[in-house]
N, C-alpha and C positions, 0 to 999 in steps of 0.2 A: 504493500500500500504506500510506501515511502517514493513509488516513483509515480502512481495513478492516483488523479485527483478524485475519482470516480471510483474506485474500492477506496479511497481514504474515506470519504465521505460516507460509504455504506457502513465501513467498521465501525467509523466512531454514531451512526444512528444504533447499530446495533449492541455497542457500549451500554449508551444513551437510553435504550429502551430495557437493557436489561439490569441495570443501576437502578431505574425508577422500579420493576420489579423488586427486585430486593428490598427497595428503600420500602416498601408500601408491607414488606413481614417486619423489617425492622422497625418499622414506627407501632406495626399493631405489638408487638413485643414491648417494645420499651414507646410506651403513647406518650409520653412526659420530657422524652429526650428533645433538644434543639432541631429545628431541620437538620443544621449544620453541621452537627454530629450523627443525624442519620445519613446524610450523606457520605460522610466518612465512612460511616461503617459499611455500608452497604458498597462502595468502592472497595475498603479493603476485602471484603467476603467476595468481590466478581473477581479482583485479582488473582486470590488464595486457589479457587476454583480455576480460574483460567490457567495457570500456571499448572496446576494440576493434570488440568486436558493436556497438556505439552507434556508433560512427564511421562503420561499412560500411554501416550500414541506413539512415544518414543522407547520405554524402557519395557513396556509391555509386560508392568508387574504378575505375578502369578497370583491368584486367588488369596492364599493368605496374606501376602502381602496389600493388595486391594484391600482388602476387611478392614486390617489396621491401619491403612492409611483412611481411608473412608471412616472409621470411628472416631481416628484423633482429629482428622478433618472438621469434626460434626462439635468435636471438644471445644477447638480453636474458635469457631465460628459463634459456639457460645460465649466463649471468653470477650472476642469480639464485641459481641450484642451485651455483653458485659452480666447472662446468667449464670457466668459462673468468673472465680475470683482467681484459681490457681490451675494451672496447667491439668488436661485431662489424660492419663498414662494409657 
């Protein structure tokens, strides 16, 4: 996308509409929090994920490995949304 103005523009609508998803569980989660911190979070939760897809497609973990990364994934994401206080093992 760094050299097509036309995928730059799709990516970042697709960004864009999947930040606002997020943002719309993290506000019913935390209802009391700032936009501006739901924003935050809900960027860092499309990051964590997205980076994620790069890793799977590339490293093509094996089952148990998926599981555990998938659960501490689910950890982090609370930590994030700020339900939970201390790292999930």
């Amino acid at each position: 996308t760094a050299h097509n103005e036309t995928a730059s523009a799709m990516l970042r609508d697709i960004y864009r509409r999947n930040c606002e998803g997020f943002a719309r569980v993290v506000q019913e989660l935390r209802p009391t929090a700032p936009p501006e911190d739901v924003h935050d979070m809900s960027l860092q939760i499309l990051a964590l994920i997205d980076g994620l897809i790069l890793y799977y497609h590339s490293a093509r973990p094996d089952d148990a490995m998926l599981a555990r990364v998938q659960r501490r994934t689910m950890g982090t994401i609370r930590q994030i949304v700020g339900l939970l206080s201390t790292p999930m093992e």
